[in-house]
C-alpha positions as CSV (number, residue, x, y, z in Angstrom):
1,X,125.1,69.9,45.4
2,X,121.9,69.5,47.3
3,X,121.9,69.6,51.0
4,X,119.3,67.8,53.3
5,X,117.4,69.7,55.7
6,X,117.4,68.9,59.2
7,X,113.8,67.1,60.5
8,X,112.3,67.5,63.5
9,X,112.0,64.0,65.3
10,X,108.5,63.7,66.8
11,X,106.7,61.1,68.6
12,X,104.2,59.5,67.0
13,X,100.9,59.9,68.7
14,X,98.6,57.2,67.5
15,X,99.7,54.1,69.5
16,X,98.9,51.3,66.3
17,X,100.6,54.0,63.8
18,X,103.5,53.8,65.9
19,X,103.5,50.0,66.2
20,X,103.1,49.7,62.7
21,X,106.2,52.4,61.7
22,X,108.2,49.9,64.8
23,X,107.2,46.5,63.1
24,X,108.5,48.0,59.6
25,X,111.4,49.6,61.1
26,X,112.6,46.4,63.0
27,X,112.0,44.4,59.9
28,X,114.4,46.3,57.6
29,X,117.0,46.1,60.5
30,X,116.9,42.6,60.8
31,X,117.2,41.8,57.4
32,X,120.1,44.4,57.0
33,X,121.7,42.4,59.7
34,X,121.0,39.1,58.4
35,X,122.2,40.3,54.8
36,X,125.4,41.6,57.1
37,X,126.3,38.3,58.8
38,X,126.4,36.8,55.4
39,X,128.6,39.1,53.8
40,X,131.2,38.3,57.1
41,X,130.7,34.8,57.1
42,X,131.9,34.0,53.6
């Protein structure tokens, strides 16, 4: 069994590498959600 270590959560200094690793982020999210509300709607 492999275990996952624990990361260190740090902010992102560079302000356009952090608005680039938001943008993906949010993206992935929203289409989760989308995928989501169709599952329950049908």
């Amino acid at each position: 069994m492999s275990y996952l270590r624990k990361l260190k959560i740090k902010r992102l200094e560079n302000t356009s590498e952090r608005q680039v690793t938001y943008l993906k982020r949010s993206a992935e999210i929203l289409k989760k959600a989308k995928e989501l509300s169709n599952i329950v709607r049908h």
